[in-house]
N, C-alpha and C positions, 0 to 999 in steps of 0.2 A: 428840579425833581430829585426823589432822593430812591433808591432801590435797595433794599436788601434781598441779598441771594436766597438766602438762609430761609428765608420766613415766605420770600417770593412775592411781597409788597410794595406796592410803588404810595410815594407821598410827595406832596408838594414840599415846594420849598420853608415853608410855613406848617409842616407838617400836620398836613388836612390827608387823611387817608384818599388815595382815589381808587386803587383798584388790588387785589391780589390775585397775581398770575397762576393760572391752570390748564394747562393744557395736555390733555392724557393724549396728543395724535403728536406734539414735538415734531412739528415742519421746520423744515427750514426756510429763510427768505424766499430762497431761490425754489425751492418746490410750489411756493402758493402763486394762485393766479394771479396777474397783475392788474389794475385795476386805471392805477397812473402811479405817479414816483412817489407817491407817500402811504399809498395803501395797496392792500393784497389781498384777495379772497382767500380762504378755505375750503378747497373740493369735498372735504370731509365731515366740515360741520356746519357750512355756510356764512361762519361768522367774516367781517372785515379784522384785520389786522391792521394798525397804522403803525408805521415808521415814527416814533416820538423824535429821533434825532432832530434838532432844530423846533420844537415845538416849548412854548413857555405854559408853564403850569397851568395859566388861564386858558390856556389853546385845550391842556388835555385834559382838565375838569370839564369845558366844556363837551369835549369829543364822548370822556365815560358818562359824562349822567344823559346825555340824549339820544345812547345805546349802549348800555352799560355791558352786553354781550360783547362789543366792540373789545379784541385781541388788542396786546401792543409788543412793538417789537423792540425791543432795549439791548443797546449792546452796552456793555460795561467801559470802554473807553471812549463814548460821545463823551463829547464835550457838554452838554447840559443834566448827565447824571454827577448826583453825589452817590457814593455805596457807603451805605451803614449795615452797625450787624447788632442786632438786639439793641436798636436805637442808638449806640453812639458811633462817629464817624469814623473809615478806615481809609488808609493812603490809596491812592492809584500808585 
């Protein structure tokens, strides 16, 4: 999976667009309901959030297009993000 901050886009590895992040309420992990250990409600907007850590591109293409409202949660040092910035690649 590859994330740029900047633009707030998640791509796969194969850089297939899957989703751009927006979320004007900025929860944290630990604020949203919990659901089980990979996903999280929102009291504020109802949508699920998933945990991507550990999830392979096919897991989260499937996960956005069969609720594309469906939240993700990315932190910048899993291990299955790359961070790019206006498309080309940047160090961890």
């Amino acid at each position: 999976m590859k994330f740029d901050p900047l633009t707030k886009k998640v791509y796969t590895d194969k850089d297939e667009f899957v989703k751009a992040m927006n979320c004007p309420y900025k929860m944290s992990w630990d604020q949203l309901e919990v659901t089980n250990s990979s996903f999280r409600k929102c009291s504020n907007c109802d949508h699920l959030i998933v945990d991507t850590e550990g999830l392979s591109d096919d897991q989260l293409l499937k996960i956005v297009r069969q609720k594309p409202e469906t939240c993700l949660k990315i932190d910048l040092n899993q291990q299955n993000v790359k961070i790019i910035s206006n498309g080309f690649w940047t160090q961890k």
